[in-house]
DRENRO-798147 format. One record per atom (N, C-alpha, C, O): residue number from 0; residue in one letter; atom name; x negated, y, z. Coordinates in nm, 4 decimals, padded with zeros to 6 digits. Each point is the difference from the previous one (the first is absolute). Example, Ala and Ser with C-alpha at 12.3 -4.5 7.8 and 13.67 -1.06 7.14 Angstrom:
BEGIN
PT kese lumkol kolvex        X        Y        Z
PT    0      A      N -01.3190 -00.5690  00.7800
PT    0      A     CA  00.0890  00.1190  00.0000
PT    0      A      C -00.0900  00.1200  00.0000
PT    0      A      O -00.1036 -00.0019  00.0665
PT    1      S      N  00.1386  00.1069 -00.1385
PT    1      S     CA -00.0820  00.1190  00.0060
PT    1      S      C  00.0770  00.1090  00.0730
PT    1      S      O -00.0509  00.1108  00.0169
This chain:
BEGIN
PT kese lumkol kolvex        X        Y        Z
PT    0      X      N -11.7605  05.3766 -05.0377
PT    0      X     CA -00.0921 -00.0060  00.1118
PT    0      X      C -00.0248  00.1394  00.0579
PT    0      X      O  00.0203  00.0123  00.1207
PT    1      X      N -00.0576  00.0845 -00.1836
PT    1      X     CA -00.0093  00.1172 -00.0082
PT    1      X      C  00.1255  00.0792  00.1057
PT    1      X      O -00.0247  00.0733  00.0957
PT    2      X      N  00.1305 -00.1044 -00.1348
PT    2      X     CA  00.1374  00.0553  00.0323
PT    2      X      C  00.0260 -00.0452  00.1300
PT    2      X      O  00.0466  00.0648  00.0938
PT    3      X      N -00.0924 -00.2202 -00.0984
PT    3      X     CA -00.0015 -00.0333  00.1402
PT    3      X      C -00.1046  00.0737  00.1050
PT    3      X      O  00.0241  00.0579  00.1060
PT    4      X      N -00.1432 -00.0804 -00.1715
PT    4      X     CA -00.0921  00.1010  00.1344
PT    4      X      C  00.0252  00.1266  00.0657
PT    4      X      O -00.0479  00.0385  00.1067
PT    5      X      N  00.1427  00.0320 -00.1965
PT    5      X     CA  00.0135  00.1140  00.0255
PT    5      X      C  00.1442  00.0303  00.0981
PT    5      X      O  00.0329  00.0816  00.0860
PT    6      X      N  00.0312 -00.2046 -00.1584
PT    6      X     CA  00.1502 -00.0190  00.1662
PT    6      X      C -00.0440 -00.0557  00.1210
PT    6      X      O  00.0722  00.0129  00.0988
PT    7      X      N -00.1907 -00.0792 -00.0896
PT    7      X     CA -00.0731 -00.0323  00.1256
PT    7      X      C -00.0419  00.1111  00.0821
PT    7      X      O  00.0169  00.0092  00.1216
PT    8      X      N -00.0895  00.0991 -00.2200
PT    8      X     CA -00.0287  00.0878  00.0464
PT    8      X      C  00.1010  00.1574  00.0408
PT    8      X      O -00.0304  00.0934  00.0743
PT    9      X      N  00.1317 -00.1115 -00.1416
PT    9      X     CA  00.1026  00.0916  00.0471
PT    9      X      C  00.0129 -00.0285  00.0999
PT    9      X      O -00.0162  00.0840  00.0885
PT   10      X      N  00.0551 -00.2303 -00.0552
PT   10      X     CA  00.0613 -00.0490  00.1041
PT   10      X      C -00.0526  00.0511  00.1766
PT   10      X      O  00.0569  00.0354  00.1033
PT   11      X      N -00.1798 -00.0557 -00.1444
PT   11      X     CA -00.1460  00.0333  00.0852
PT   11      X      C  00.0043  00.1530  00.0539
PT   11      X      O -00.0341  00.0423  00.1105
PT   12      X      N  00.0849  00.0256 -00.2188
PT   12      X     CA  00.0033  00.1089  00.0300
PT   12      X      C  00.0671  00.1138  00.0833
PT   12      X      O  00.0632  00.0805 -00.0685
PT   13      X      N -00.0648 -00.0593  00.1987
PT   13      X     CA  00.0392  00.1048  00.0736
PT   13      X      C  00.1563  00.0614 -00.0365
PT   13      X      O  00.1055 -00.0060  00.0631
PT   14      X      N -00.1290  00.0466 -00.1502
PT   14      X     CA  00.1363  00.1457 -00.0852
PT   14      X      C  00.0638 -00.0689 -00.1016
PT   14      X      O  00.0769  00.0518 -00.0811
PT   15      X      N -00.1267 -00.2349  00.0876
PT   15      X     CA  00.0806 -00.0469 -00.1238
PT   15      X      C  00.1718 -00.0244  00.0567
PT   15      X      O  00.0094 -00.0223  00.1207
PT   16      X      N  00.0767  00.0245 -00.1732
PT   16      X     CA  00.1162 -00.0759 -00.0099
PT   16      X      C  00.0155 -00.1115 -00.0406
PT   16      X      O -00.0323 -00.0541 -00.1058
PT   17      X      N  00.0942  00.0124  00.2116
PT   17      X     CA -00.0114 -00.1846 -00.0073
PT   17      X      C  00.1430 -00.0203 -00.1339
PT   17      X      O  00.0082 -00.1067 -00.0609
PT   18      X      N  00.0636  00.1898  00.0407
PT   18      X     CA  00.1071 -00.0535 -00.0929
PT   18      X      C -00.0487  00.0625 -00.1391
PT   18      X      O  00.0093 -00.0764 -00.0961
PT   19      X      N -00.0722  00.2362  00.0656
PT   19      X     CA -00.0569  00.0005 -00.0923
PT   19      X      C -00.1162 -00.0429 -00.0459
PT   19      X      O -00.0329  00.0495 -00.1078
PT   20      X      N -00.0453 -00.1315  00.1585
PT   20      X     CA -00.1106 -00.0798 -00.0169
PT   20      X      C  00.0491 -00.1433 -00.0287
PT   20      X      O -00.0805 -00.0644 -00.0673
PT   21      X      N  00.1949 -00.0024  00.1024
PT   21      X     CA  00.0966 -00.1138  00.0042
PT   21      X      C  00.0171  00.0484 -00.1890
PT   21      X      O -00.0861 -00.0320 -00.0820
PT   22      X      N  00.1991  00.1027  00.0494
PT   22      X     CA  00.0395  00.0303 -00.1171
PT   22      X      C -00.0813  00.0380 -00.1085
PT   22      X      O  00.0221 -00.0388 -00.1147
PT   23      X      N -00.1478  00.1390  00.1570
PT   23      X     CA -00.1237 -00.0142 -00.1359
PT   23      X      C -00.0650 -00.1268  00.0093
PT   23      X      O -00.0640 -00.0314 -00.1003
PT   24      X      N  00.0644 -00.0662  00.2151
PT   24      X     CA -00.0757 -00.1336 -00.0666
PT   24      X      C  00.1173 -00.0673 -00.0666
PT   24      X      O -00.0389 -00.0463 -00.1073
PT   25      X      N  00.1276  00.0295  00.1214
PT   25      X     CA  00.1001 -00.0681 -00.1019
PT   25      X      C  00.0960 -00.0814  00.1440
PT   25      X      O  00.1008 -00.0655 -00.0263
PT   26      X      N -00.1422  00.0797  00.1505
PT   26      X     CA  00.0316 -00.1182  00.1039
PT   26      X      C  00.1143 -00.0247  00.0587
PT   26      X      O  00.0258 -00.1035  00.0615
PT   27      X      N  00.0859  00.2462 -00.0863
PT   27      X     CA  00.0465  00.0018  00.0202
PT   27      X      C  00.1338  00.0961 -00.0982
PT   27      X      O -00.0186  00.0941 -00.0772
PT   28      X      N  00.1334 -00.1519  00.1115
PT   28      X     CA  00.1158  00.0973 -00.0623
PT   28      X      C  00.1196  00.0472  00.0928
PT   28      X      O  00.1196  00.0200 -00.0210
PT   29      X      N -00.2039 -00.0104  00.1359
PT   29      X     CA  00.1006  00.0617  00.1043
PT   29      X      C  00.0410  00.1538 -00.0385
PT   29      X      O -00.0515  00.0803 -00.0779
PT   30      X      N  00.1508 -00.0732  00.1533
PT   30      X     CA  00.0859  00.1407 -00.0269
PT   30      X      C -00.0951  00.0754  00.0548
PT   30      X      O -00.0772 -00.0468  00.0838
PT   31      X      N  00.0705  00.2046 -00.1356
PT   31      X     CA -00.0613  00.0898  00.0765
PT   31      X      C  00.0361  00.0197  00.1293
PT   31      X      O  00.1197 -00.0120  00.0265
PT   32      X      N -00.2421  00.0562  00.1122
PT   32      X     CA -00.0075  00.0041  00.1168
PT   32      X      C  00.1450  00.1373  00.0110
PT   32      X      O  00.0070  00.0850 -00.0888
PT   33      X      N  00.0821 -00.0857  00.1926
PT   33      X     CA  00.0717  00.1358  00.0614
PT   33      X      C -00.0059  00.0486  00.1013
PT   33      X      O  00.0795  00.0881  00.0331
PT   34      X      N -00.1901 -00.1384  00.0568
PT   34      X     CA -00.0132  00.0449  00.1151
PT   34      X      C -00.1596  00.0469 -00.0420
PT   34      X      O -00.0667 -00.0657 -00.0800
PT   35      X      N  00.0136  00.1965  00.1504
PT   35      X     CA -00.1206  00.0703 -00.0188
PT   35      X      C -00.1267 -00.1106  00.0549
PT   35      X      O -00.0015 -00.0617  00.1065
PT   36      X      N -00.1055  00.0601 -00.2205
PT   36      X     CA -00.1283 -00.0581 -00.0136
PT   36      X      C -00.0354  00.0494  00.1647
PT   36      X      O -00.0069 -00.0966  00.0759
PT   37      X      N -00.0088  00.1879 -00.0314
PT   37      X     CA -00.0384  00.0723  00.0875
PT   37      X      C  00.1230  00.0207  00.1768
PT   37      X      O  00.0376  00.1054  00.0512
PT   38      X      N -00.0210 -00.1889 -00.0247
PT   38      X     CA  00.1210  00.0049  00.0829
PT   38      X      C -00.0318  00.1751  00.1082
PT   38      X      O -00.0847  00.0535  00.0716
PT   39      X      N  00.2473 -00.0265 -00.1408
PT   39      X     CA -00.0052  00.1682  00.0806
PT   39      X      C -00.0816  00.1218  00.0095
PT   39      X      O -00.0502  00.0722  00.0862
PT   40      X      N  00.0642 -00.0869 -00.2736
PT   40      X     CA -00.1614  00.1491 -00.0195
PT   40      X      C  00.0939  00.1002 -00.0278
PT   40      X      O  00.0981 -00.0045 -00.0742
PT   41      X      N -00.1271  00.0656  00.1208
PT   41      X     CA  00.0718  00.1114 -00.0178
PT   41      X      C -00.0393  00.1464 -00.0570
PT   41      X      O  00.0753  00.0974 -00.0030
PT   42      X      N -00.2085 -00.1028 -00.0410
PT   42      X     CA -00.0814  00.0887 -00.0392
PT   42      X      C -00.0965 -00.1019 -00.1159
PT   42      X      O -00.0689 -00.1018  00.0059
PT   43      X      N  00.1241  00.2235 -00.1334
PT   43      X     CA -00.0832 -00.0397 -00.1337
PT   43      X      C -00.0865  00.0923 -00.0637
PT   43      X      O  00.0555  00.1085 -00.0176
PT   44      X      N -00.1401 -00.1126 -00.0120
PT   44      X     CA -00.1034  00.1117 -00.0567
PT   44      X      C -00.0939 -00.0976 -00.1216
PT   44      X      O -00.0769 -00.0937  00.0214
PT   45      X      N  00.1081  00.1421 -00.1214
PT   45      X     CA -00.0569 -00.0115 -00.1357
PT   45      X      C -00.1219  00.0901 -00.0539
PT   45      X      O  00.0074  00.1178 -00.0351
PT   46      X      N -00.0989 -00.1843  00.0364
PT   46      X     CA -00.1429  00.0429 -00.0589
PT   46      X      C  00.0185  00.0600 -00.1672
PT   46      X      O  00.0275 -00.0771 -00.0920
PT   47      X      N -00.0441  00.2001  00.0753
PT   47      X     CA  00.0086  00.0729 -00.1156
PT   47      X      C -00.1052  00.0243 -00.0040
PT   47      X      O  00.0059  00.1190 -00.0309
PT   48      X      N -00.1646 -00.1555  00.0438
PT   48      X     CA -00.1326  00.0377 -00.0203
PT   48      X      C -00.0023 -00.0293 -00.1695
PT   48      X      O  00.1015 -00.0416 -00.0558
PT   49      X      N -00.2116  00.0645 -00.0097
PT   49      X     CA -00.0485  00.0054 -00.1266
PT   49      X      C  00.0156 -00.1179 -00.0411
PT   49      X      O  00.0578 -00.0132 -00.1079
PT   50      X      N -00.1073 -00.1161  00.1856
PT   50      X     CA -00.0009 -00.1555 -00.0915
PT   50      X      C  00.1421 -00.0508  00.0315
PT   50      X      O  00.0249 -00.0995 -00.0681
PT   51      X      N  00.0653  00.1318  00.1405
PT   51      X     CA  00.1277 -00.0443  00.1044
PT   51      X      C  00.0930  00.0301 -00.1671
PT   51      X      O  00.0638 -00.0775 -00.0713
PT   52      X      N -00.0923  00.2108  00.0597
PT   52      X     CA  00.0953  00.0747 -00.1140
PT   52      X      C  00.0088 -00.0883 -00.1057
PT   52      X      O  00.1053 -00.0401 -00.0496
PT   53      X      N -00.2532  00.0004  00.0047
PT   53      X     CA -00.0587 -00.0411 -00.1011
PT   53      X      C  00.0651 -00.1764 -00.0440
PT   53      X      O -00.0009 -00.0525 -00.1113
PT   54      X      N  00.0514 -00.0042  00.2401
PT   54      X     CA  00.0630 -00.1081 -00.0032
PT   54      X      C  00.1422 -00.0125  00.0663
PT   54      X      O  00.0454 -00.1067  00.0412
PT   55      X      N  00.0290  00.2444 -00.0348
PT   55      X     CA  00.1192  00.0105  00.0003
PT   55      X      C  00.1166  00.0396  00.1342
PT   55      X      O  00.1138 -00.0175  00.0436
PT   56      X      N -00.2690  00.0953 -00.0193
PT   56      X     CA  00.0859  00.0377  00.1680
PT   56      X      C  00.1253  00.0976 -00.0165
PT   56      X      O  00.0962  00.0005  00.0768
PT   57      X      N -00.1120  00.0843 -00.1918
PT   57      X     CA  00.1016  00.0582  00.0135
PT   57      X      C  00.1086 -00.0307 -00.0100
PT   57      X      O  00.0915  00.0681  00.0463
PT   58      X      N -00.0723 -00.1917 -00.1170
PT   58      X     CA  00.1412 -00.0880 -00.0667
PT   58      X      C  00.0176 -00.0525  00.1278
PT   58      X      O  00.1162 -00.0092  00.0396
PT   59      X      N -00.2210 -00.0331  00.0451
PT   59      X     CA  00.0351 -00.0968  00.1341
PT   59      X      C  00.0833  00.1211  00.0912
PT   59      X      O  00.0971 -00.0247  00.0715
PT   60      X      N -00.1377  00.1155 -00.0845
PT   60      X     CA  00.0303  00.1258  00.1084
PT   60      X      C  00.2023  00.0000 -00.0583
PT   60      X      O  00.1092 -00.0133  00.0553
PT   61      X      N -00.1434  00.0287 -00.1451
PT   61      X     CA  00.1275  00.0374 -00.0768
PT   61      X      C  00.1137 -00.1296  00.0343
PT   61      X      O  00.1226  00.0029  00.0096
PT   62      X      N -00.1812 -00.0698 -00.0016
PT   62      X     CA  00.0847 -00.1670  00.0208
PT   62      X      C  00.0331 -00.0325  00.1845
PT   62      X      O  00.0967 -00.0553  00.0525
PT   63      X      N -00.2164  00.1136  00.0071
PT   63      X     CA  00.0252 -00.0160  00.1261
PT   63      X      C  00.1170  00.1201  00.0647
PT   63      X      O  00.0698 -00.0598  00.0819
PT   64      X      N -00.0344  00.1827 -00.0908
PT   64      X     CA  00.0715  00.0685 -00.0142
PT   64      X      C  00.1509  00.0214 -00.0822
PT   64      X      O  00.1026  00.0561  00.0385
PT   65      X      N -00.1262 -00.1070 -00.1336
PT   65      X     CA  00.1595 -00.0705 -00.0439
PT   65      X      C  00.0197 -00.1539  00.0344
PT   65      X      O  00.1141 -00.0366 -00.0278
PT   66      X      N -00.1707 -00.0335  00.0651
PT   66      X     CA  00.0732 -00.1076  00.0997
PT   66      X      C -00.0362  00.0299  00.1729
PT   66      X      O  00.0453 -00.0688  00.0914
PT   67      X      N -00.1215  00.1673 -00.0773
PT   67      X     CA -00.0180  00.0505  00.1610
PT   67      X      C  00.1944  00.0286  00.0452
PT   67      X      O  00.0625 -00.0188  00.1043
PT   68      X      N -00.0237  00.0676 -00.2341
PT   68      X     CA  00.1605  00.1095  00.0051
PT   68      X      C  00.0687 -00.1380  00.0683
PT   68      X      O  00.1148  00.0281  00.0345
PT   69      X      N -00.1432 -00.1462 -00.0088
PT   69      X     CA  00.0840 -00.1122  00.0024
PT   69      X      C  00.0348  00.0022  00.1901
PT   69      X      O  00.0996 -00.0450  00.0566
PT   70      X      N -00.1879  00.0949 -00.0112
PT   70      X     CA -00.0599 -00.0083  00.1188
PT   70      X      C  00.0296  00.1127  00.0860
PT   70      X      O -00.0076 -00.0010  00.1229
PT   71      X      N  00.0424  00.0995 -00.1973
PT   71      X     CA -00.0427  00.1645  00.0646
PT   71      X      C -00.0411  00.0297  00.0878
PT   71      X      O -00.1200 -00.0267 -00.0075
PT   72      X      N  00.1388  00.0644  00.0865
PT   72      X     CA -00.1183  00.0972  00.0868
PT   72      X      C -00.0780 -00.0972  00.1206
PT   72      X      O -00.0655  00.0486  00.0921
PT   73      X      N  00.0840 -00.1740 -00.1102
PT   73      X     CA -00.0532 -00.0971  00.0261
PT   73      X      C -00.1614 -00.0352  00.0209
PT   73      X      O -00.0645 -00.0498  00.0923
PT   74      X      N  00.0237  00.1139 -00.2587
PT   74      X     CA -00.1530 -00.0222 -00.0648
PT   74      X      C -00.0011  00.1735 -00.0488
PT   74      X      O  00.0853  00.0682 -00.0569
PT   75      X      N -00.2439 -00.0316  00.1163
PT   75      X     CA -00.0576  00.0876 -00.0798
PT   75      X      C -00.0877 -00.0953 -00.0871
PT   75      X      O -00.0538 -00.1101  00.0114
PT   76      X      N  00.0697  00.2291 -00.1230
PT   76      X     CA -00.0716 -00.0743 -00.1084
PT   76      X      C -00.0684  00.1594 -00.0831
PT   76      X      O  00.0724  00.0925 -00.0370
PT   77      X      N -00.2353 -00.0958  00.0223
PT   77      X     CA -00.0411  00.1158 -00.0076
PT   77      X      C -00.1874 -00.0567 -00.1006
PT   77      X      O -00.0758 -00.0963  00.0121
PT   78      X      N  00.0774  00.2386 -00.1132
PT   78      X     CA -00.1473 -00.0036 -00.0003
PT   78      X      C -00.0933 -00.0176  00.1026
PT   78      X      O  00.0046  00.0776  00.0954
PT   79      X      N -00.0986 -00.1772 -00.0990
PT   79      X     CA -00.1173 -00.0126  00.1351
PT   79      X      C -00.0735  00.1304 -00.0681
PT   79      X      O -00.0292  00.0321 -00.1152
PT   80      X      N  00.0110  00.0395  00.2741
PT   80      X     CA -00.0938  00.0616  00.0152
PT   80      X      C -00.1159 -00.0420  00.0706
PT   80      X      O  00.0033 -00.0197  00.1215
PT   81      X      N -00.0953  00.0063 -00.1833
PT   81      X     CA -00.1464 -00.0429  00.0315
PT   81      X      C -00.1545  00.1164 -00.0093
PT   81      X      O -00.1223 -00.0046 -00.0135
PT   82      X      N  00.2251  00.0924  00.0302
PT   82      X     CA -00.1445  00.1135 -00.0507
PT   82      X      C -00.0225  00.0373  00.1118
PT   82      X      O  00.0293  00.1176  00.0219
PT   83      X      N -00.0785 -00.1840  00.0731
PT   83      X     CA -00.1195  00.0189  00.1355
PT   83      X      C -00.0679 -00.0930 -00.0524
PT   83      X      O -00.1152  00.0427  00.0066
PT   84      X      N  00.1112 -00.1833 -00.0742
PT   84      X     CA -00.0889 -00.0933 -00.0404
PT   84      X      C -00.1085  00.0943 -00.0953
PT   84      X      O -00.0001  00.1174 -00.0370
PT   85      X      N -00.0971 -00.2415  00.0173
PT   85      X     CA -00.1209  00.0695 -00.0852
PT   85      X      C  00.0536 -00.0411 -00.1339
PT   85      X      O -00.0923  00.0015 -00.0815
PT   86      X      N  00.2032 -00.0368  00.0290
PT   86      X     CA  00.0026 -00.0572 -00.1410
PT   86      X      C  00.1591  00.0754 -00.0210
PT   86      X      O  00.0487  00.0197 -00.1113
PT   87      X      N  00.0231  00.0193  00.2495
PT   87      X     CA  00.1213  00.0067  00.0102
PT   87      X      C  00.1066 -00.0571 -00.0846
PT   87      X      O  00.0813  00.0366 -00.0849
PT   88      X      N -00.1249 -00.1590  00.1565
PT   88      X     CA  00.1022 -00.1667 -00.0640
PT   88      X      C -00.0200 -00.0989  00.1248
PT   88      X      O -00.0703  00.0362  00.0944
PT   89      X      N  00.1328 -00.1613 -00.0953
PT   89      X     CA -00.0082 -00.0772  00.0660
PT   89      X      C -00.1220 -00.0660 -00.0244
PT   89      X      O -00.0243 -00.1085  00.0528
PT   90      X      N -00.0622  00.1710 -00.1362
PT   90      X     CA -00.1505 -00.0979 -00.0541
PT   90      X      C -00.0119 -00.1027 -00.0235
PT   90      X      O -00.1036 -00.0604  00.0278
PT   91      X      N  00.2434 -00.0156 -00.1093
PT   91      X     CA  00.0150 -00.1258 -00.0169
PT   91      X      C  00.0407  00.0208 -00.1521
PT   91      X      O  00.1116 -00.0483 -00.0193
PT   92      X      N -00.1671  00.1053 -00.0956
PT   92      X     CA  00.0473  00.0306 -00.1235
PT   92      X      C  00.0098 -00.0545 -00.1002
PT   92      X      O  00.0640  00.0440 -00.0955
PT   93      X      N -00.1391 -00.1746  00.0982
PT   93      X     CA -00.0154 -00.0918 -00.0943
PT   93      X      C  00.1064 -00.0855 -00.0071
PT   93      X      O  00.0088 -00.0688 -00.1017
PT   94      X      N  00.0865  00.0561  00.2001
PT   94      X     CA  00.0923 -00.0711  00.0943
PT   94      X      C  00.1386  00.0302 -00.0273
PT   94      X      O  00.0865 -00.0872  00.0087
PT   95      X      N -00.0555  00.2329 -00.0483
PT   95      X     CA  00.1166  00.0766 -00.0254
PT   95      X      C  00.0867 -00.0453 -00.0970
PT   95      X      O -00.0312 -00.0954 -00.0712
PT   96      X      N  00.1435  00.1564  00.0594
PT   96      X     CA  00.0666  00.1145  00.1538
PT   96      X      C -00.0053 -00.0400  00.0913
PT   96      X      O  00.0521 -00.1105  00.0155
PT   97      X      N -00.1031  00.1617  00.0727
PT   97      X     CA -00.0044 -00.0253  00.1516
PT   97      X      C  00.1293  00.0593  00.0669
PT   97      X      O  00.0530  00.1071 -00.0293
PT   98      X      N -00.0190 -00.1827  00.1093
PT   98      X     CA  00.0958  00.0642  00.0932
PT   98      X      C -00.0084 -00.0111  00.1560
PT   98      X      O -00.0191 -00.1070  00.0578
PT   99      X      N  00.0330  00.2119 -00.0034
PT   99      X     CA -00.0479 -00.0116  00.1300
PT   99      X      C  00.1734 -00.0180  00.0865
PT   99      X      O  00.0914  00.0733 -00.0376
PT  100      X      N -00.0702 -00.1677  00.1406
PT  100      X     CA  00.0965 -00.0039  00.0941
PT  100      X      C -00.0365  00.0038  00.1155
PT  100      X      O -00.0973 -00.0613  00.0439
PT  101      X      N  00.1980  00.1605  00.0427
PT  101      X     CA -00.0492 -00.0057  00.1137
PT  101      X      C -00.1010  00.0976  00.1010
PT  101      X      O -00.0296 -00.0077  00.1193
PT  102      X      N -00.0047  00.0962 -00.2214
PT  102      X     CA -00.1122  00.0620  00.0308
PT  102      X      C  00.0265  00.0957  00.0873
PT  102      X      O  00.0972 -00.0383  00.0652
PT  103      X      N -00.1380  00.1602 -00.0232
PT  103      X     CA  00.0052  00.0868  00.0897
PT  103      X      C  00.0402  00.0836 -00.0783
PT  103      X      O  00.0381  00.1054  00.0511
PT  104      X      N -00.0304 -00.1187 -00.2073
PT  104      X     CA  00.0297  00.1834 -00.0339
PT  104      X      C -00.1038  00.0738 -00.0725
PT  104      X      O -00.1114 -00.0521 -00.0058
PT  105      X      N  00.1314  00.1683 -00.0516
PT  105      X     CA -00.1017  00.0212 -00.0888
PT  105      X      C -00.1298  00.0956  00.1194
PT  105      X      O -00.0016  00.0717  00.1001
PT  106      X      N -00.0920 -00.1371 -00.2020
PT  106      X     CA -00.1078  00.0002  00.0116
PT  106      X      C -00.0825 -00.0245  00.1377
PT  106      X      O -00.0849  00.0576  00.0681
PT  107      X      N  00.1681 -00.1892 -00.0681
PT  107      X     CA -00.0370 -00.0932  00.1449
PT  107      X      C -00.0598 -00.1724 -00.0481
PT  107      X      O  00.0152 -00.0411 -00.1150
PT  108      X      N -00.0677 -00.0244  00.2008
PT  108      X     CA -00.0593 -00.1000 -00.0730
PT  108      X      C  00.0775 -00.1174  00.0475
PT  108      X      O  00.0670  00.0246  00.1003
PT  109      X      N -00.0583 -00.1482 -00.1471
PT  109      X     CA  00.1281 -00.1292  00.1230
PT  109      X      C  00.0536  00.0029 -00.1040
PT  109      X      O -00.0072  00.0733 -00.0987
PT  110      X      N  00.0839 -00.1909  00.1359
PT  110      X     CA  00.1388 -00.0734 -00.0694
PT  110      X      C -00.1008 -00.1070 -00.0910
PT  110      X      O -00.1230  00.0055 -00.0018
PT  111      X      N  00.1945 -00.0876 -00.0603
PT  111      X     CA -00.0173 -00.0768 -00.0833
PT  111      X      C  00.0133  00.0533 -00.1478
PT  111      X      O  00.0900  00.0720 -00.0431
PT  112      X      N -00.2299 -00.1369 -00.0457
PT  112      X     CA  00.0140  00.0518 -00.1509
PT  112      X      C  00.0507 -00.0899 -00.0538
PT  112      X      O -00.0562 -00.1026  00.0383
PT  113      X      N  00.1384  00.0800 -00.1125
PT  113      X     CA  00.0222 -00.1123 -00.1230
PT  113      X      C  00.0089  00.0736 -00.1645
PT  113      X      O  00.0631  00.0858 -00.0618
PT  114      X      N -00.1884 -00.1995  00.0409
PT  114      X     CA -00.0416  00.0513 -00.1505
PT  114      X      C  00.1056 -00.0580 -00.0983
PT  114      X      O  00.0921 -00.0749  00.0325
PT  115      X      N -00.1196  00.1209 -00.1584
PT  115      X     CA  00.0718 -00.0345 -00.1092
PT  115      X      C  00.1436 -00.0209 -00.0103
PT  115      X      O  00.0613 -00.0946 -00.0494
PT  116      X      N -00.0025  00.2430  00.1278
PT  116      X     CA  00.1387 -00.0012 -00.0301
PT  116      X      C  00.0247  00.0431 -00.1529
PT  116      X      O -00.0140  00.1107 -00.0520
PT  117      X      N  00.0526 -00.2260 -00.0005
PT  117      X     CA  00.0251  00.0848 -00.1396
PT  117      X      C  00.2179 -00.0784  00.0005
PT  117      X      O  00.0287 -00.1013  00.0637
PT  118      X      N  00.0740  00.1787 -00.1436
PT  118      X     CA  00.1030 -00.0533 -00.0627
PT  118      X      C  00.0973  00.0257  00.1630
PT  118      X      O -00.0274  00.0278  00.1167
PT  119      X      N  00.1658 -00.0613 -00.2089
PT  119      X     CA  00.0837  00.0184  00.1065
PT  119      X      C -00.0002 -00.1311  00.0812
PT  119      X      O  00.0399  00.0205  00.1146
PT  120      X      N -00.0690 -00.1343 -00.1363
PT  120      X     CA  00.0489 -00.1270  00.0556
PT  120      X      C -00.1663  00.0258  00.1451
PT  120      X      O  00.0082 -00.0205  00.1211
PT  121      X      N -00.0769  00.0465 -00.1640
PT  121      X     CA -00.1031  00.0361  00.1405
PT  121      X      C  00.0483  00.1072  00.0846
PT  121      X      O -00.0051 -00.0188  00.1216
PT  122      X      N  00.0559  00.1394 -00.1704
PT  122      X     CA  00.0577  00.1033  00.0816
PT  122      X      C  00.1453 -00.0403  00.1043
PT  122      X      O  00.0432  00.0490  00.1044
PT  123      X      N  00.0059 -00.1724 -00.2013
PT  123      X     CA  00.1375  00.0385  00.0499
PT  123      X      C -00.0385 -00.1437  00.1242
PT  123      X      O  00.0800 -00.0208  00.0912
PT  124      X      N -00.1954 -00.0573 -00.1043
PT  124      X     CA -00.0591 -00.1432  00.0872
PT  124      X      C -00.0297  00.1133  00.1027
PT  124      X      O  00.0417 -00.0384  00.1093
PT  125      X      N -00.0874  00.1411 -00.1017
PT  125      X     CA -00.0886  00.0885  00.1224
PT  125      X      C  00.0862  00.0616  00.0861
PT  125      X      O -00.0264  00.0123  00.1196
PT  126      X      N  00.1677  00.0436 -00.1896
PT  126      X     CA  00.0821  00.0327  00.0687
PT  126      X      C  00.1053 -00.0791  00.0553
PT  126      X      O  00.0696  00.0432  00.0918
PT  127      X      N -00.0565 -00.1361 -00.1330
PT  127      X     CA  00.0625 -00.1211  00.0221
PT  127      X      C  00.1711  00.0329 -00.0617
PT  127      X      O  00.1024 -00.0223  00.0645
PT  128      X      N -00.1090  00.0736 -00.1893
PT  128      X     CA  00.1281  00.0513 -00.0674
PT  128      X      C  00.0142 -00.0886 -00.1447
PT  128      X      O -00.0974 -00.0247 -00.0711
PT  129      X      N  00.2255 -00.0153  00.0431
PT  129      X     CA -00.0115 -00.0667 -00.1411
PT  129      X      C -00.0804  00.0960 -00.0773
PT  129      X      O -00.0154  00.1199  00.0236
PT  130      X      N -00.0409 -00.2007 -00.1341
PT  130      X     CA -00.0719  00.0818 -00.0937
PT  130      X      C  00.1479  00.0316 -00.1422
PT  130      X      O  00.1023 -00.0684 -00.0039
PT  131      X      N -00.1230  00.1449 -00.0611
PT  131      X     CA  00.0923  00.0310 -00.0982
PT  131      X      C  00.0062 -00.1298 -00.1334
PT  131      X      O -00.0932 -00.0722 -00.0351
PT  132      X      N  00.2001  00.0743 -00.0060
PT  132      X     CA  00.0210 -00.1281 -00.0681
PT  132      X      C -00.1186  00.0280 -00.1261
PT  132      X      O -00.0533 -00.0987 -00.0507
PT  133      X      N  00.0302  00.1842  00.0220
PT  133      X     CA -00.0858 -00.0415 -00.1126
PT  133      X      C -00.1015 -00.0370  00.0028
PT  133      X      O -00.0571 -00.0304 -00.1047
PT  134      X      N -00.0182  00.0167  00.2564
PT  134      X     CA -00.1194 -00.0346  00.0450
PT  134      X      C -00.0070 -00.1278  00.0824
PT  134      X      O -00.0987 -00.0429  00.0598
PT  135      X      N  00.2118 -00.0066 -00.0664
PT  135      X     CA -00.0023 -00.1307  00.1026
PT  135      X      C -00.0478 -00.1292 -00.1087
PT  135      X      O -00.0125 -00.1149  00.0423
């Protein structure tokens, strides 16, 4: 019951993914997405603030940049700079890794956040690139 309320509520949610929200409720066993969550982003910026770290931004950073190589000069893909903010983060920390697409650039505000990039199979859904076989 539990498991269910909470795929209702992904679902509901803004920044959820309709195929990784499909696959943690059990609903589905479709192949991973290859075309980008985000149609034509071309700008990636990864939240390295204090709680971001703390739940694995740096591994996300690291993952978005060796499957970014798939793409080349296609996608920037960069630490967010957020230090004009008062928290200098996307102030969404509970939420993380955050990843910002789209945005203007560092230390500009815009684009879309999507929380809880964690693993290669979310990085490689954002860029719209197979994910590596050990993660599919």
């Amino acid at each position: 019951m539990f498991r269910g309320l909470c795929c209702l509520l992904l679902l509901a949610h803004p920044a959820s993914s309709l195929d990784a929200t499909a696959r943690w409720c059990g609903w589905s066993s479709a192949a991973p997405r290859t075309t980008p969550l985000v149609a034509h982003a071309n700008r990636f910026e990864i939240c390295q603030g204090k709680y971001c770290s703390k739940k694995g931004a740096k591994r996300t950073l690291a993952l978005f940049e060796e499957l970014g190589e798939q793409l080349g000069e296609e996608v920037i893909i960069e630490k967010a700079d957020m230090s004009h903010t008062e928290h200098g983060c996307f102030d969404e920390c509970t939420m993380g890794p955050n990843v910002r697409i789209d945005g203007d650039g560092p230390q500009t505000d815009g684009g879309r956040i999507i929380n809880g990039v964690r693993g290669a199979a979310a990085v490689a859904e954002l860029l719209g690139v197979e994910p590596p076989p050990e993660s599919a």
